[in-house]
N, C-alpha and C positions, 0 to 999 in steps of 0.2 A: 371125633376121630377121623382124619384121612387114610385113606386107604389108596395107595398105589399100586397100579397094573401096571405091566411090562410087555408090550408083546413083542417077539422076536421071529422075524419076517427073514425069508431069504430072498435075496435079490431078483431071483424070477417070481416071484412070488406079488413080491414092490411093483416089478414091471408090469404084469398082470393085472392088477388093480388101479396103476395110472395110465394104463395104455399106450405107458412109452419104455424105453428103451436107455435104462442109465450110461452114463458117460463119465469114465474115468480119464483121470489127468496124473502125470507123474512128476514126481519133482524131484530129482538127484541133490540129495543131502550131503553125500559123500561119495568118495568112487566106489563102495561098496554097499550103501545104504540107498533107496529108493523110495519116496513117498507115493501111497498113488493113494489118492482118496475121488469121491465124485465131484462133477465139476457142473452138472443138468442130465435134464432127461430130455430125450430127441423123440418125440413123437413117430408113432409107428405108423408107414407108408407116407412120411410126409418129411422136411428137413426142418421144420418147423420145432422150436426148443419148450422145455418149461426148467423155471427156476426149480431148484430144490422145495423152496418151501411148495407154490403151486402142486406139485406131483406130492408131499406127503400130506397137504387139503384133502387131495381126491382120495388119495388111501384111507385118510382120517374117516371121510363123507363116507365112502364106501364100508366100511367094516362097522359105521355107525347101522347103516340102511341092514346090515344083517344082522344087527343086533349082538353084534362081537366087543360093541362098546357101546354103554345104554346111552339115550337119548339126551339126557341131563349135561354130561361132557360136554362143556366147550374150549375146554385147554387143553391140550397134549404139548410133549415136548418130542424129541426124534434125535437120534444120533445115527448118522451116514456113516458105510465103511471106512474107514482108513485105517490105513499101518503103516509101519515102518519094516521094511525086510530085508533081509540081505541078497546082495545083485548074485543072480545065478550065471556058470557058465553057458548054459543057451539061454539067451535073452531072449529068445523065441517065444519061450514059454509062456503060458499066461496063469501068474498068479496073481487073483485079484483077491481082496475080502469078500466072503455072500453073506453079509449080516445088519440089516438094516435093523433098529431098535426102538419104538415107539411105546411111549408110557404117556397114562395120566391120573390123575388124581380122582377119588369117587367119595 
């Protein structure tokens, strides 16, 4: 029998355990619809980047060392924010997704 774990991470949270600082990107679908999903993580005090996968390694490495994922795990999978929303009149604003999603099998 497999048994799947789910753990659900908010984005400072993510940032906090890679050391770096996510970076969202947006994409206009429509004149009303806006995609923004991540696009890397920018290391913190430095302009130095890491791919998506690198930063959820170190998450991965990291929540293994606390014993929040036993030892045995070497596959996880990871779904990064994104959505689709509707454009607001202040575009000011900032709505992004806070829900990074990380599971594996045991």
């Amino acid at each position: 029998m497999n048994i799947t774990t789910i753990i659900e991470l908010e984005n400072r949270e993510v940032e906090n355990i890679a050391g770096a600082k996510l970076v969202f990107i947006q994409e206009q679908i429509d004149e009303n619809i806006i995609e923004t999903c991540v696009e890397c993580f920018k290391l913190e005090d430095s302009d130095a980047t890491l791919t998506i996968e690198e930063a959820m390694q170190r998450v991965f490495e990291q929540l293994q060392q606390e014993g929040v994922i036993p030892p045995n795990v070497e596959d996880f999978s990871y779904e990064m924010p994104s959505c689709e929303r509707i454009r607001r009149k202040n575009t000011n604003e900032l709505d992004l997704p806070q829900r990074v999603i990380l599971s594996f099998m045991s």
